[in-house]
N, C-alpha and C positions, 0 to 999 in steps of 0.2 A: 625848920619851922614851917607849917602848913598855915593856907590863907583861907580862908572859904570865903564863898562869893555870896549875895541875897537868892542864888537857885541853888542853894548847897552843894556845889561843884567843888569840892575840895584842890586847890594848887598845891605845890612842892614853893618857897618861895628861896629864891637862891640872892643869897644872905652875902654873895662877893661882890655882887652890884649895888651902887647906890639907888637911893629910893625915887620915885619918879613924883612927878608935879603931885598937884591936889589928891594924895592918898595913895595914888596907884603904886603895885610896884613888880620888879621882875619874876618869872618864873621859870623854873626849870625847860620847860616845855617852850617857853618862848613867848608867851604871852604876858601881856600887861593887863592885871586885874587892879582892882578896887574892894580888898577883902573886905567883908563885914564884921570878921574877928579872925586873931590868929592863938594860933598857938602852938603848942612844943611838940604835943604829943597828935600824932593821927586821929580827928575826931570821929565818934560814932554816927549813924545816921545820916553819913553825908556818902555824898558817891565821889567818886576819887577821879579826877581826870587823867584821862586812858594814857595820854604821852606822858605825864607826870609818873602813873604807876608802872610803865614800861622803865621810866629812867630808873626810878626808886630798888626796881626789882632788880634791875643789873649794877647799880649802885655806879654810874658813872655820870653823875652831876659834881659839882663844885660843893 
């Protein structure tokens, strides 16, 4: 599942951690966002964040 943020930063969000307080929640990469919308599939027009598209490409996230 991918999260995008309000600066179209697209996240990997990793879906074996629970969700974090007021919306946020974990990411592949290690970061705690606040997506503005998720969804299933890689969205268009957004930019992909670098350590997320490094995990995605070697496919060793959770």
């Amino acid at each position: 599942m991918y999260g995008t943020t309000e600066k179209k930063i697209t996240h990997i969000i990793d879906e074996s951690r629970e969700k974090g307080w007021g919306g946020f929640v974990n990411t592949v990469c290690g970061k705690w966002i606040r997506p503005d919308w998720l969804t299933q599939d890689r969205p268009d027009g957004t930019r992909m964040c670098k350590l997320c598209a490094k995990k995605e490409a070697t496919m060793k996230f959770r």
